[in-house]
C-alpha positions as CSV (number, residue, x, y, z in Angstrom):
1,X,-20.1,16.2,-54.9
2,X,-20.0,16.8,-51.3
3,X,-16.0,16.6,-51.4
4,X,-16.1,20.1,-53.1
5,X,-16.8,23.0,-51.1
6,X,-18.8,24.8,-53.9
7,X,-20.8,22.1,-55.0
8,X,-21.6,21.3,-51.5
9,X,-22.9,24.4,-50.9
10,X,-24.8,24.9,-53.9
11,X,-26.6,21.4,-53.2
12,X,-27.4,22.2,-49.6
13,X,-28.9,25.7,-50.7
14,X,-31.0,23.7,-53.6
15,X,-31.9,21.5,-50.8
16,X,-33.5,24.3,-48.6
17,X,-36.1,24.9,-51.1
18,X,-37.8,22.3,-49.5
19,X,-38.6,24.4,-46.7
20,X,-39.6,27.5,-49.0
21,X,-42.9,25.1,-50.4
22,X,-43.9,24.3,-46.7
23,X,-46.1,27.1,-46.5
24,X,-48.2,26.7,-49.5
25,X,-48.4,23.4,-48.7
26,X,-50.5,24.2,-45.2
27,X,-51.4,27.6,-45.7
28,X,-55.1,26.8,-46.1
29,X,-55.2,24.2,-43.2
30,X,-53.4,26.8,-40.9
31,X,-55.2,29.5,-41.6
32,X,-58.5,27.6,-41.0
33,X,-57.1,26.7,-37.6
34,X,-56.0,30.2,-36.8
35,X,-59.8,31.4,-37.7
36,X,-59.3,32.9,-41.3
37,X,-60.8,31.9,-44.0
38,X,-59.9,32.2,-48.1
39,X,-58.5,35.6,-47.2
40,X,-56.0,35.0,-44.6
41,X,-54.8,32.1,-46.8
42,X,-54.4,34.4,-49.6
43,X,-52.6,36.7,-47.6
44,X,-50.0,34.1,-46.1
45,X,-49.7,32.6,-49.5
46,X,-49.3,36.4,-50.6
47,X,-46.7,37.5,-48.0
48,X,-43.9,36.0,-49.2
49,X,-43.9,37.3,-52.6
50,X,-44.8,40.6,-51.6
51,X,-41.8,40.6,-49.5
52,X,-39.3,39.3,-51.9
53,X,-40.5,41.9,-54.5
54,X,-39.7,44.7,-51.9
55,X,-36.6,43.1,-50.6
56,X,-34.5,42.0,-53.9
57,X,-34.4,45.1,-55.4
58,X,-33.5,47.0,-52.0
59,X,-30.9,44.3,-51.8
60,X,-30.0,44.6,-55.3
61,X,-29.2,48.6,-54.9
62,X,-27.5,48.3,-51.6
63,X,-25.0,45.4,-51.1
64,X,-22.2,45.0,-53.7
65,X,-22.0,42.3,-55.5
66,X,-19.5,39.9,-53.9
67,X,-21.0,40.8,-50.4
68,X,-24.4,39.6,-52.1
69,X,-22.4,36.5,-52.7
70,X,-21.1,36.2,-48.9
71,X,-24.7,36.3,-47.5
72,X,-26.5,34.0,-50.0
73,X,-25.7,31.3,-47.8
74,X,-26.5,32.7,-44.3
75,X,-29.9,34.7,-45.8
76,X,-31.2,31.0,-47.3
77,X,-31.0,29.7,-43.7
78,X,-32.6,32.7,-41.9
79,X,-35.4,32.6,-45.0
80,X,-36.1,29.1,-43.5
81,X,-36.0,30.1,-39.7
82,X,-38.9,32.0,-40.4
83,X,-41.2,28.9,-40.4
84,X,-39.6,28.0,-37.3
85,X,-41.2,31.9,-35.7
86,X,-44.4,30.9,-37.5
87,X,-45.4,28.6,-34.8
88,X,-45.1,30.4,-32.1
89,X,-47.6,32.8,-33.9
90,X,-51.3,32.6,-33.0
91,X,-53.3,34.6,-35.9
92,X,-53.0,34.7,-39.6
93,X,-51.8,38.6,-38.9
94,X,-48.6,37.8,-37.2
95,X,-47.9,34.9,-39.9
96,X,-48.3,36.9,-42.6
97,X,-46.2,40.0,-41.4
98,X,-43.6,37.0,-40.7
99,X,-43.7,36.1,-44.3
């Protein structure tokens, strides 16, 4: 698999979801530390989705197709970065507008 470009690819994009789940995984542990409560873990938890309803469609309408196709790889990577942002964050606030 990892002698073909494609499949290589399409394995170490399946592979980043791994990273996606880390939030859920500590949100309520992390938001207890940062001083929120059922809230602020609802809103990190909630982040995420809300911005990937706003963004895929706005993506959708403005970048052609086989650009879409060019970027999947670079915008999985910079999805994950986030998390790496998220700890230099100090309130439930700035982690969720990160999101």
């Amino acid at each position: 698999m990892f002698g073909d470009p494609a499949l290589r690819t399409l394995v170490l994009l399946g592979w980043l979801v791994v990273f996606y789940t880390v939030p859920e995984g500590i949100a309520a542990p992390y938001a207890a530390r940062l001083g929120g409560g059922p809230v602020a873990t609802g809103l990190v938890l909630a982040s995420t989705a809300l911005a990937t309803a706003i963004a895929t469609p706005v993506f959708s309408r403005l970048v052609r197709p086989r650009r879409r196709l060019e970027l999947m790889g670079p915008l999985a990577m910079a999805t994950c970065a986030t998390l790496v942002l998220i700890v230099l964050h100090d309130s439930a606030k700035g982690v969720a507008l990160l999101q």
